[in-house]
N, C-alpha and C positions, 0 to 999 in steps of 0.2 A: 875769195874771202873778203869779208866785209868787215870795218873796225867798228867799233862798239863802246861806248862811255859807259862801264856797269853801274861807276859810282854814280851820274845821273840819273839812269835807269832807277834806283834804286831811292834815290833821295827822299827824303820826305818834306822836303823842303820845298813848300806849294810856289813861289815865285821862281825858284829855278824851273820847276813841270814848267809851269805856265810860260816862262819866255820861250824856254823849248818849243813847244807847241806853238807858239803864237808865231815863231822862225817858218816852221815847219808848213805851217795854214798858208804862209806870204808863200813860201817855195812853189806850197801845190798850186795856187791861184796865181802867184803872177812870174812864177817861173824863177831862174838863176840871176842871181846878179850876185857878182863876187866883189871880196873884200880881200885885194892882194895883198902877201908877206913876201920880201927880198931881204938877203940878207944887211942891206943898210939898215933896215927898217931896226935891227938889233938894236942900235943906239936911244932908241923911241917907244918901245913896247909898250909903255901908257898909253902914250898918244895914241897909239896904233886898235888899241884896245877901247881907245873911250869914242876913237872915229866910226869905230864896229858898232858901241852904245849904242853912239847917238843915231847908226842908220839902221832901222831895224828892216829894211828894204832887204837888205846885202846879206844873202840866203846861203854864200856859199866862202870857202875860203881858198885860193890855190898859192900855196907856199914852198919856197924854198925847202927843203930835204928837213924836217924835224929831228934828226939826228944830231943836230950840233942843241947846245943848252939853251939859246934866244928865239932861233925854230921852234922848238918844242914849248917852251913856254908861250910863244903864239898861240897854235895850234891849244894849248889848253885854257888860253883865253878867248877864244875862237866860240871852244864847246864852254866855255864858262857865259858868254854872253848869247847861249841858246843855239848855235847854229850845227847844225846837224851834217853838213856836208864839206869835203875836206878831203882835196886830194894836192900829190907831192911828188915830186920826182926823187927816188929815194938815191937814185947820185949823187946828190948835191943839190948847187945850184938850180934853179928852175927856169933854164933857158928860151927867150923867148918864142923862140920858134916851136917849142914844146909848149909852151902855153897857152900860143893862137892852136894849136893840135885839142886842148883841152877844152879851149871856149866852141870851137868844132864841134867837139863829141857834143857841150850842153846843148851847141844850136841844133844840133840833129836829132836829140831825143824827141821824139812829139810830147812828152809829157815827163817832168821830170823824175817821176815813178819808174819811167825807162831808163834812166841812166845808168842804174848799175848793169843793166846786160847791155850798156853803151860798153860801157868800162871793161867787163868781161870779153866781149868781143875785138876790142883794141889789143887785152892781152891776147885772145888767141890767136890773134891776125900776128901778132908777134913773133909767135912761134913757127909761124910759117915762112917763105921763100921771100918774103915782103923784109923790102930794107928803106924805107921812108921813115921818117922822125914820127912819125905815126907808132907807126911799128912797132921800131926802137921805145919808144914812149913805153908802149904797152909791157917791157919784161922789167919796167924798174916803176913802175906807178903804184902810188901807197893812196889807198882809198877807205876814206871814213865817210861813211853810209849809217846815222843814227837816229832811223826813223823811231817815233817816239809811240808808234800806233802799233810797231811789233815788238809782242815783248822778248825780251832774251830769253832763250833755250837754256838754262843755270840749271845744271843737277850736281851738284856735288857728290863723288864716289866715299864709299866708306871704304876707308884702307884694309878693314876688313872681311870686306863682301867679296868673295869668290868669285860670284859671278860674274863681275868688273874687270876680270882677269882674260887678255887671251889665251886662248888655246895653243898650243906649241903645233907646226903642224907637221 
């Protein structure tokens, strides 16, 4: 499963598209460079946010668990300053030996287009007999994949269309 920004998708607002996109172009051409969130960094989130601004290089973000309120408002300053890629260790913390595992996967993709069946594949290695932080990694990793070239699949059901309905079996 991949995370998804609907309200950017959607936006009409031409300089949000456009930084998106302009993330997205550095990503495909000159590959990952991350722009890391710890949880110190909580005291800081401006800064942290205007460090992102000013480097419009820094394609990617790997951060501490977005579950706590300073996480997550990274993480939405992240996608606020255009960056499409964003992954977590949904434990918590984002301990560093999990996160050399993470710049791992980036350096093995041959193209950053493959990462997400990097990431896919870390999970399922997960669920196998394998107990390295690798592994481990892969059954608690929260992965935001907001490429701007596919659009979101959005059908909204009508609470009154039967059809929408399963079948009992």
């Amino acid at each position: 499963m991949h995370l998804r920004s609907l309200e950017r998708m959607r936006t009409d607002d031409a300089l949000v598209r456009d930084q998106w996109r302009e993330r997205w172009r550095t990503l495909r051409e000159q590959g990952v460079l991350v722009h890391g969130w710890r949880e110190p960094d909580g005291c800081r989130l401006g800064a942290w946010q205007a460090g992102l601004a000013g480097e419009p290089r820094r394609t990617a973000v790997v951060l501490d668990a977005p579950a706590d309120v300073l996480a997550l408002e990274a993480l939405k300053a992240a996608i606020a300053e255009g960056v499409g890629l964003a992954i977590w260790d949904r434990r918590g913390v984002f301990r560093e030996e999990r996160r050399e595992v993470v710049t791992a996967l980036f350096a093995a993709a041959p193209t950053p287009a493959r990462i997400p069946v990097a990431v896919h594949l870390l999970r399922r290695n997960a669920e196998s007999e394998g107990r390295g932080p690798g592994e481990l990694l892969g059954r608690h990793i929260g992965f935001f994949w907001d490429d701007p070239t596919r659009p979101v699949d959005f059908q909204p059901t009508d609470p009154g269309d039967l059809a929408s309905e399963e079948a009992s079996a």
